[in-house]
C-alpha positions as CSV (number, residue, x, y, z in Angstrom):
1,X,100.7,50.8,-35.3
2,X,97.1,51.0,-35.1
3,X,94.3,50.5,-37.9
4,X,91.4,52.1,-38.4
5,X,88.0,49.7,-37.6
6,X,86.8,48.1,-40.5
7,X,83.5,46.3,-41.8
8,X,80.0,47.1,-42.3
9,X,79.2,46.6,-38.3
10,X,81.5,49.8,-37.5
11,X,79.6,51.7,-40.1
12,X,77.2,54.7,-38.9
13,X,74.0,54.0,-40.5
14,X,73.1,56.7,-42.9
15,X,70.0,58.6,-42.8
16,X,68.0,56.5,-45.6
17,X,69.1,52.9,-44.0
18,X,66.2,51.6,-41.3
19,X,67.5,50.4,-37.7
20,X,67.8,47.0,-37.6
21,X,64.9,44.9,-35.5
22,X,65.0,43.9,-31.9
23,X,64.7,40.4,-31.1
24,X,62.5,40.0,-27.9
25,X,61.9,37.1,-25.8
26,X,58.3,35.6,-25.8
27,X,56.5,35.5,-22.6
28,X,56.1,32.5,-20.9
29,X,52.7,30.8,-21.4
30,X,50.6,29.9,-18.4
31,X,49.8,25.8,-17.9
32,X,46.6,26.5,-18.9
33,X,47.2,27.4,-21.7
34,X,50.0,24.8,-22.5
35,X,47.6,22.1,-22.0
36,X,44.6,23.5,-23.8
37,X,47.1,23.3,-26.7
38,X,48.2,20.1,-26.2
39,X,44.7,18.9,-25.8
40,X,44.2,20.5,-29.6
41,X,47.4,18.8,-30.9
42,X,46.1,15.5,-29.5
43,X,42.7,15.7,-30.6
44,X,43.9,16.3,-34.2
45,X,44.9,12.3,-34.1
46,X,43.3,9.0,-33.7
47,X,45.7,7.6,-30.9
48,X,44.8,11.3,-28.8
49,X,41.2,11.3,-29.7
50,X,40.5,7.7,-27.9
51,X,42.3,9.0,-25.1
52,X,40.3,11.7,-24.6
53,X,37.4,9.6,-25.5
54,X,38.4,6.8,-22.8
55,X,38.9,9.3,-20.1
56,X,35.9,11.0,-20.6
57,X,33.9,7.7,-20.7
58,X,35.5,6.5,-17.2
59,X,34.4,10.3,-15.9
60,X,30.5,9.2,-17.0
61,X,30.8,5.6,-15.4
62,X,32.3,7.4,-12.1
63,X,29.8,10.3,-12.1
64,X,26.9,7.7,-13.0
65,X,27.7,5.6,-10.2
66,X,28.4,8.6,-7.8
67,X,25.3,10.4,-7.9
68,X,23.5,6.6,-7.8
69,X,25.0,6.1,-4.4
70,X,24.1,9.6,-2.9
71,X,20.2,9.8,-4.5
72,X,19.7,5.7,-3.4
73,X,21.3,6.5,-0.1
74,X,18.8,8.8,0.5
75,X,15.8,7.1,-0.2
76,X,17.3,4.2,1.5
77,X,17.6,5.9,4.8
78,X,14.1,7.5,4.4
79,X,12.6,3.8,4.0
80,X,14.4,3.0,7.2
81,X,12.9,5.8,9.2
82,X,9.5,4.7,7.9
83,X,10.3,1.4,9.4
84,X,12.3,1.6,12.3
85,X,11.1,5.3,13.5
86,X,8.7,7.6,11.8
87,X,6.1,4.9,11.8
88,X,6.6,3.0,15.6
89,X,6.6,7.0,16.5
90,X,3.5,7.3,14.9
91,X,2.3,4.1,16.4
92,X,3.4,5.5,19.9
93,X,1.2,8.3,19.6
94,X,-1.4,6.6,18.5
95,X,-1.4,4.3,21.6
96,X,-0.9,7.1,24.1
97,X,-4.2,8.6,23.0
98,X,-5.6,5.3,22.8
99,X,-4.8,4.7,26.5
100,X,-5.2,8.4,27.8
101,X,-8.8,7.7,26.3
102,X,-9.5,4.2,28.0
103,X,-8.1,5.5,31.5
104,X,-10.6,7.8,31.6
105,X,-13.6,5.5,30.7
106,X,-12.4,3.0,33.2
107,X,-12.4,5.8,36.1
108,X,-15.9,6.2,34.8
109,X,-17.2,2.8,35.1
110,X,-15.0,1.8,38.7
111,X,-16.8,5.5,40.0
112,X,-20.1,3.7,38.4
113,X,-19.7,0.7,40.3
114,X,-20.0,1.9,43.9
115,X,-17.6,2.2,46.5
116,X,-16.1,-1.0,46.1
117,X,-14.4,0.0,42.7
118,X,-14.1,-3.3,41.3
119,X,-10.5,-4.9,40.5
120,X,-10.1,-5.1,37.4
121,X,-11.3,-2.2,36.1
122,X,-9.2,-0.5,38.5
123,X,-6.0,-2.2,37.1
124,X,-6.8,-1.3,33.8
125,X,-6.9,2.1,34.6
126,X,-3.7,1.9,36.2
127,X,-2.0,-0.2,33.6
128,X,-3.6,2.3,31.2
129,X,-1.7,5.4,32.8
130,X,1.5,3.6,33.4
131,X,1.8,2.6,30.0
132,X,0.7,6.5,28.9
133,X,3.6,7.3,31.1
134,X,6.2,5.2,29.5
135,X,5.3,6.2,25.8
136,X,5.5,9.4,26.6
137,X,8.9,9.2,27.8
138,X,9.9,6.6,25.2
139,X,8.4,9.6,22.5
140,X,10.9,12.3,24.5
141,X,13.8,10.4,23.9
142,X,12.7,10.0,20.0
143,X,12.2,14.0,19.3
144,X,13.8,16.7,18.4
145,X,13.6,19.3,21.4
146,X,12.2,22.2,19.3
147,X,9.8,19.9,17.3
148,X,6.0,20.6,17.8
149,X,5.8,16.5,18.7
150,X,8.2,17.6,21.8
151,X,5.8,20.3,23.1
152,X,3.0,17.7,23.1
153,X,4.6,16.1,25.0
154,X,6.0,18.3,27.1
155,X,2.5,19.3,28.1
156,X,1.0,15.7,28.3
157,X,3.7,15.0,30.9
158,X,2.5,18.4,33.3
159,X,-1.1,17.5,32.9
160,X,-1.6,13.7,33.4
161,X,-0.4,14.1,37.3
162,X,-3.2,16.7,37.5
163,X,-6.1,14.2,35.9
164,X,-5.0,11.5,38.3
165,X,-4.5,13.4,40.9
166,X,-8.5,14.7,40.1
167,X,-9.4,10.7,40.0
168,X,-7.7,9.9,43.1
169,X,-9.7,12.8,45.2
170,X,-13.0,11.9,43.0
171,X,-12.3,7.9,43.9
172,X,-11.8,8.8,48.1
173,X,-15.1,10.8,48.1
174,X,-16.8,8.1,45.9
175,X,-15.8,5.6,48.6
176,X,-17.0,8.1,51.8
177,X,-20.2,8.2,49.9
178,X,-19.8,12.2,49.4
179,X,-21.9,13.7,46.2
180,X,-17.9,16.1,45.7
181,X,-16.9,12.7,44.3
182,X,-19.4,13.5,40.9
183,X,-17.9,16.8,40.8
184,X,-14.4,15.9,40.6
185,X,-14.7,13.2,38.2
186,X,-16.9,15.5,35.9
187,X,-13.9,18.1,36.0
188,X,-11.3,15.4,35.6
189,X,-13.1,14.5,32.9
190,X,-13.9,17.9,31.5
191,X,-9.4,18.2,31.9
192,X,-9.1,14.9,29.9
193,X,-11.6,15.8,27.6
194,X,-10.8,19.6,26.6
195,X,-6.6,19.9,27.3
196,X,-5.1,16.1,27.5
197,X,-6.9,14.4,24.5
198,X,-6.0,17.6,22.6
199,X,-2.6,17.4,23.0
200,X,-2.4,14.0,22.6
201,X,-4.5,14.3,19.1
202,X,-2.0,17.0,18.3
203,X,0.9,14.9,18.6
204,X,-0.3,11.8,16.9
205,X,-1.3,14.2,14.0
206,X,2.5,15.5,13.6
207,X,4.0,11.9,14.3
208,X,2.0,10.8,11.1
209,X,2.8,13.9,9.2
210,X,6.4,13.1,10.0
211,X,5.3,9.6,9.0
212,X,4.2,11.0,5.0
213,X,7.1,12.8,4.8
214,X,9.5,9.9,5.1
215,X,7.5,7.8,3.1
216,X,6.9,10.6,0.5
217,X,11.2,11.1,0.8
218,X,11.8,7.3,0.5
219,X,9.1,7.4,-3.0
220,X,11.2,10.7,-4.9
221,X,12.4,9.4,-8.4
222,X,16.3,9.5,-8.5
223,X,15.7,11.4,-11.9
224,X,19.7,12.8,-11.9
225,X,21.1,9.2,-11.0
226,X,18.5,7.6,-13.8
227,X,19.6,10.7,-16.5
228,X,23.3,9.8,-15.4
229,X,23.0,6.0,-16.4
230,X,21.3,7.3,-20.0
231,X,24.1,9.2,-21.0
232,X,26.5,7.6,-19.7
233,X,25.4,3.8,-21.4
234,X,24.5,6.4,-24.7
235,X,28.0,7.3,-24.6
236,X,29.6,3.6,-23.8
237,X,27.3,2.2,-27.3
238,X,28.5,5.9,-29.2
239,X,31.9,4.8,-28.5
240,X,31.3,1.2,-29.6
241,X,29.7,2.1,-32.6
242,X,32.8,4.4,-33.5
243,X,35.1,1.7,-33.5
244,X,33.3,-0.7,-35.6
245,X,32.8,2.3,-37.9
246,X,35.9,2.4,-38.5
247,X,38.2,-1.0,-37.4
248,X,34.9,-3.2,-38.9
249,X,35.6,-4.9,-35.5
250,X,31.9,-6.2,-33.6
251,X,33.4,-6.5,-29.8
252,X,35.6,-4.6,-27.8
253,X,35.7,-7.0,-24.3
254,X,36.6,-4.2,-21.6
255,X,33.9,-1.2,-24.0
256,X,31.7,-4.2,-23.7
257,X,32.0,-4.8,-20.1
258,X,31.8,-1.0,-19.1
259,X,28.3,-1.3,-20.7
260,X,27.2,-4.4,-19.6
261,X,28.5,-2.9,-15.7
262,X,25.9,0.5,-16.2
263,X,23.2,-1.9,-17.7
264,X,22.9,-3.7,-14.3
265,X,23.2,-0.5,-12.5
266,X,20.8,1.6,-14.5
267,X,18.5,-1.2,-14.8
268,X,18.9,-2.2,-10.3
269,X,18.1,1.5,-10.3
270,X,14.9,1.9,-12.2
271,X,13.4,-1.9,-10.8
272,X,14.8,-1.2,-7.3
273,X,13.1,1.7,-6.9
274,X,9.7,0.6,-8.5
275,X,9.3,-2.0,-6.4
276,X,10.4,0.4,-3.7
277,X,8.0,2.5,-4.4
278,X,5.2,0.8,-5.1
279,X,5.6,-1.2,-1.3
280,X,5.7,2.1,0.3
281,X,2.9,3.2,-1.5
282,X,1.1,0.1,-0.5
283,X,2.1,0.5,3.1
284,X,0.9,3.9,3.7
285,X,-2.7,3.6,1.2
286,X,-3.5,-0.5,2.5
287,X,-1.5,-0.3,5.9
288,X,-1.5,3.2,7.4
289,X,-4.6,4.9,6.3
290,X,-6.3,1.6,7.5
291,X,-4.8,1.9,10.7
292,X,-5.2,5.7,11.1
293,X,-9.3,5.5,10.5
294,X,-9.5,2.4,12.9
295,X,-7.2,4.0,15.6
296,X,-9.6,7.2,15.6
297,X,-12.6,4.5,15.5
298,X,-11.3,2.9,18.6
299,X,-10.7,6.1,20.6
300,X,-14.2,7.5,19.7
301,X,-15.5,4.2,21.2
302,X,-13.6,4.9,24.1
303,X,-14.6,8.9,24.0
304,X,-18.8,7.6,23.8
305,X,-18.0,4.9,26.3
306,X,-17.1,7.6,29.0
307,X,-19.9,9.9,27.8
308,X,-22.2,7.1,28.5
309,X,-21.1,6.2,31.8
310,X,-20.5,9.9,32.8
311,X,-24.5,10.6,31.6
312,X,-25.6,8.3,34.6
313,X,-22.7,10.0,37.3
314,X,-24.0,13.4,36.4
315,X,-28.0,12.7,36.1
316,X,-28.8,15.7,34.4
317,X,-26.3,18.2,36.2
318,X,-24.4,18.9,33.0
319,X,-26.1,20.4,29.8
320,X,-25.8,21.7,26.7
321,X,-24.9,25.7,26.1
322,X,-28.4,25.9,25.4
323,X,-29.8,24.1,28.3
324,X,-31.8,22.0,26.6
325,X,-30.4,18.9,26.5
326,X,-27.7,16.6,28.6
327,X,-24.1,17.3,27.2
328,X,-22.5,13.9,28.6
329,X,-25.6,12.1,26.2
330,X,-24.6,15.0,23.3
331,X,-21.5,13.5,22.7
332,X,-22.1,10.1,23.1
333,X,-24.7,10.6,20.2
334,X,-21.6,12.4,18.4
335,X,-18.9,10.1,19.4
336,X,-20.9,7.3,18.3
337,X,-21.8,8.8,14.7
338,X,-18.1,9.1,13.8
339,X,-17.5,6.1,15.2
340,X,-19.8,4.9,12.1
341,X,-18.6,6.9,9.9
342,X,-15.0,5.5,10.0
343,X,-16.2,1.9,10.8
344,X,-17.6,2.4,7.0
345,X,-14.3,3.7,5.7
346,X,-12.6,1.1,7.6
347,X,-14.8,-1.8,6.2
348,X,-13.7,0.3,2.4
349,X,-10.4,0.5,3.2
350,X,-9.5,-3.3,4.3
351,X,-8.7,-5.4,1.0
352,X,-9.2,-8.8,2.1
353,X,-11.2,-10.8,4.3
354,X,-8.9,-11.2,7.0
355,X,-8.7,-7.9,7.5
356,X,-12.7,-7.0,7.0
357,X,-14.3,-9.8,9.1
358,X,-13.2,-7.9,12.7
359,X,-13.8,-4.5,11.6
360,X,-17.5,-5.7,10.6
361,X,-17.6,-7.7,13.4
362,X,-17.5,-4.0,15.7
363,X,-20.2,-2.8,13.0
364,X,-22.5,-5.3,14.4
365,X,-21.7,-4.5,18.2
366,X,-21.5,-0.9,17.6
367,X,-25.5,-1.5,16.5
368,X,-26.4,-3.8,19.2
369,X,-24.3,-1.2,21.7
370,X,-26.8,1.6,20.5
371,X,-29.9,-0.6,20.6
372,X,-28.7,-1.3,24.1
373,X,-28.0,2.4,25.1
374,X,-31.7,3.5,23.6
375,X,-33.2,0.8,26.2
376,X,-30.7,2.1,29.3
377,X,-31.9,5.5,28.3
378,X,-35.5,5.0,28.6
379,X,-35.4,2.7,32.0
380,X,-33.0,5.9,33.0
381,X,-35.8,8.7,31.8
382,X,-38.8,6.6,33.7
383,X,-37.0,6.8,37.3
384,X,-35.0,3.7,37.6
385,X,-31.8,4.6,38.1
386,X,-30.6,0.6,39.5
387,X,-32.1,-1.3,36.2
388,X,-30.5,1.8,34.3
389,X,-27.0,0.6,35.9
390,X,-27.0,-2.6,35.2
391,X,-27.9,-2.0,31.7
392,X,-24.8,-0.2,31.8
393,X,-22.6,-1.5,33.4
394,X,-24.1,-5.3,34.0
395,X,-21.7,-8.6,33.1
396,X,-24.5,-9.4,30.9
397,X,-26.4,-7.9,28.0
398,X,-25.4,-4.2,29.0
399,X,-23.9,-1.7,27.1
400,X,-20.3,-2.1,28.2
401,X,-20.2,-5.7,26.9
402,X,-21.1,-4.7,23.2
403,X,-18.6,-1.8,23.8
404,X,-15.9,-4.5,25.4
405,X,-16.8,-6.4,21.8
406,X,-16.3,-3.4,19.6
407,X,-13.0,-2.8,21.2
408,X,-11.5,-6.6,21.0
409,X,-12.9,-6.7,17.2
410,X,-11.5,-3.0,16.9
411,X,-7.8,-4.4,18.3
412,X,-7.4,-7.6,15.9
413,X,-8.3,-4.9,13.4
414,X,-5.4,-2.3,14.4
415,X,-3.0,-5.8,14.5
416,X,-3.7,-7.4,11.2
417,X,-3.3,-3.4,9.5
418,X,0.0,-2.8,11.7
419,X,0.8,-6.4,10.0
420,X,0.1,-5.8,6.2
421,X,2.1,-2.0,7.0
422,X,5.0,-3.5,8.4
423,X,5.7,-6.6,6.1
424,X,4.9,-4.1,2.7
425,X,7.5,-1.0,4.2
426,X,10.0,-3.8,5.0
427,X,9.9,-5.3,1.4
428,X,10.1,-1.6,0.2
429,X,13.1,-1.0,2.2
430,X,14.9,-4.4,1.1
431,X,14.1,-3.3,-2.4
432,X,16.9,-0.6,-2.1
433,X,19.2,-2.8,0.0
434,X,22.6,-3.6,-1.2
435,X,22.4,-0.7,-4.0
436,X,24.3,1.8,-3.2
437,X,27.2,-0.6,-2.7
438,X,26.3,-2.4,-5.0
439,X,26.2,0.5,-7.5
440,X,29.5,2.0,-6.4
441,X,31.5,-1.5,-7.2
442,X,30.0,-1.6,-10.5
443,X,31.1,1.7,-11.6
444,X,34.6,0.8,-10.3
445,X,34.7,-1.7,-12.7
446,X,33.2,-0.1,-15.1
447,X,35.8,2.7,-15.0
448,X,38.6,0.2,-15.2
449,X,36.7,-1.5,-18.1
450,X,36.2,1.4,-20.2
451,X,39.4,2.7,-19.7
452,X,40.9,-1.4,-20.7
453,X,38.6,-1.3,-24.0
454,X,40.1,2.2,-25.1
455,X,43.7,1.4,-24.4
456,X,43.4,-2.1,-26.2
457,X,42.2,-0.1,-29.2
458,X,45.4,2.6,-28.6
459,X,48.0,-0.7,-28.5
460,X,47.0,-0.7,-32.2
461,X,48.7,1.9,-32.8
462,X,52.0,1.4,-31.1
């Protein structure tokens, strides 16, 4: 027998009952999501809160220590180009034009002296060109191949065969007695003069750009590693402050450790550099502008010095675009102007006696060397071309002794400067040694310490 279904779930809705709601599932919420929430719940108590707090805390010791390293690594490798390459670059440079210069007065004075070229000058003049030569390739291997400093260089290398080359055709005519001799000296001269000493200028001028550049990188404040410390040892004493607020509790040993750890750090940081700083500074106003005014001193002696001995090889044959005057004697008069003009910012420049006494020292020569040239000059304009000579060129009371003095007092001058630049860079660059290590073990511990002081404080509440 069958019955007929039964109960209010086999009932046909009538028209005035409503359909029953659906239940549907909830979407799945994204981990995002999930944790942002979680993070809310947590925040809303104490034990979540500190955690938060601690993890945040160790995130500012990290970052603090982080951004120390990179900015102080930096400045740190900047200070060792000043020391180890920017500067000895510069120093390079400086000594190829300083030799390039002296070559070509000493081809002047051994054509001076006759046929029988005498020995030592000629040595100089070849110790002068090899060791132009060797800088030169010592300053290839040092550049970049697209740099400016590389071109120099590049042409330095194809013209100094040519200027010797010039000398070696003027010193065989010399010594055949032939008047060609003159003429090939002038032009080697007029090469040196207008192409090589150029160049080599040029170059010396961008290896002590490069040179303020390094320095002026090694000197930049590390204002995001210094900002980093402040906040990070504001938030270290916030968080401090909180707890005695509210436990009454002075010390928290591992809170109190994190801070004492970015102390050091912030305060290594700020005296570091500053003594960093301030030696670099040092070096490049007391060391290198010294140097560069006494290296441009030296190499105008050497510039007069061949003018001088070249007004006596050409007699008169040479003048000035006007024609009224003898260009070799021109530029001796010029040369020897800035020649004073620097020996006066030199004397200015050197702070202590050790450093002024040579450099006033080739003041008084560079007067007696003019007094000297005045007197060569007038035996020269009355016909006597052999007393002229020897006032020239003589062992004794000539012109090229007071120049030899200028250039000795002129060399202990460039020595004591080089001195004072390098002991001042090195004490800048030791300033910064050790902390970027140094900074990244301290924020290590600093990490660990703050994160140590927070969970001590959650332990309470277990």
């Amino acid at each position: 027998m069958t019955y007929p279904p039964s109960g209010a779930a086999l009932r046909e809705p009538g028209p005035d009952q409503a359909s029953a709601p659906v239940t549907v599932p909830a979407q799945r919420r994204g981990a995002p999501s999930v944790a942002v929430e979680r993070l809310r719940a947590a925040a809303t108590t104490e034990p979540g809160r500190l955690q938060i707090i601690g993890a945040a805390l160790a995130l500012l010791v990290m970052v603090f220590g982080a951004v120390t390293v990179l900015e102080v690594s930096g400045r740190a490798s900047s200070a060792d180009d000043v020391v180890n390459r920017s500067q000895p670059l510069s120093a390079d440079a400086a000594s190829i034009y300083r030799s390039l210069a002296d070559a070509d007065t000493m081809a002047a004075s051994g054509f001076l002296a006759g046929a029988q070229e005498p020995k030592d000058v000629h040595e100089q003049y070849e110790k002068d060109i090899k060791e132009a030569s060797r800088l030169l390739v010592k300053a290839a291997g040092s550049t970049d191949p697209s740099s400016s400093s590389h071109q120099e260089i590049t042409t330095l290398g194809e013209l100094l065969p040519e200027y010797t080359g010039l000398i070696e055709r003027a010193r065989a005519n010399n010594r055949q007695g032939l008047p060609l001799g003159g003429a090939y000296l002038r032009y080697a001269n007029q090469k040196m003069t207008n192409e090589i000493l150029p160049a080599a200028e040029r170059l010396y001028t961008a290896e002590t750009g490069r040179l303020s550049t390094d320095s002026a990188d090694a000197r930049r404040w590390p204002f995001l590693s210094l900002g980093a410390g402040v906040v990070a040892l504001a938030a270290l004493v916030w968080i401090q402050r909180r707890n005695y607020r509210r436990t009454n509790r002075v010390f928290n040993h591992g809170l109190l450790a994190a801070t004492a750890a970015a102390t050091v750090v912030l305060l290594w940081l700020a005296v570091g550099h500053t003594v960093a700083r301030a030696e670099l500074h040092g070096a490049m106003v007391n060391g290198q502008q010294s140097l560069d005014v006494l290296n441009k001193a030296r190499i105008n002696s050497l510039k007069a010095r061949a003018n001088e001995n070249l007004t006596l090889v050409a007699r008169g044959a040479v003048l000035t675009p006007d024609g009224t005057q003898d260009q070799y004697e021109t530029d001796y008069g010029t040369g020897m102007k800035a020649l004073g003009a620097e020996l006066e910012s030199a004397v200015e420049l050197a702070g202590e006696s050790a450093g002024r006494a040579p450099v006033e020292a080739a003041v008084n020569s560079v007067s007696e060397w003019q007094d000297r040239h005045k007197k060569a000059r007038e035996t020269d304009d009355r016909g006597d071309y052999d007393s002229a000579l020897a006032q020239i060129i003589g062992p004794e009371k000539s012109t090229g002794e007071s120049f030899e003095k200028v250039d000795d007092a002129l060399e202990l001058a460039l020595a004591h400067e080089q001195d004072q630049f390098d002991t001042a860079a090195e004490d800048g660059r030791g300033a910064l040694g050790g902390l970027p290590a140094g900074a990244a073990v301290l924020a290590v511990l600093g990490a660990v310490a703050a994160i140590a002081g927070v969970n001590r404080r959650l332990s309470e509440y277990r």
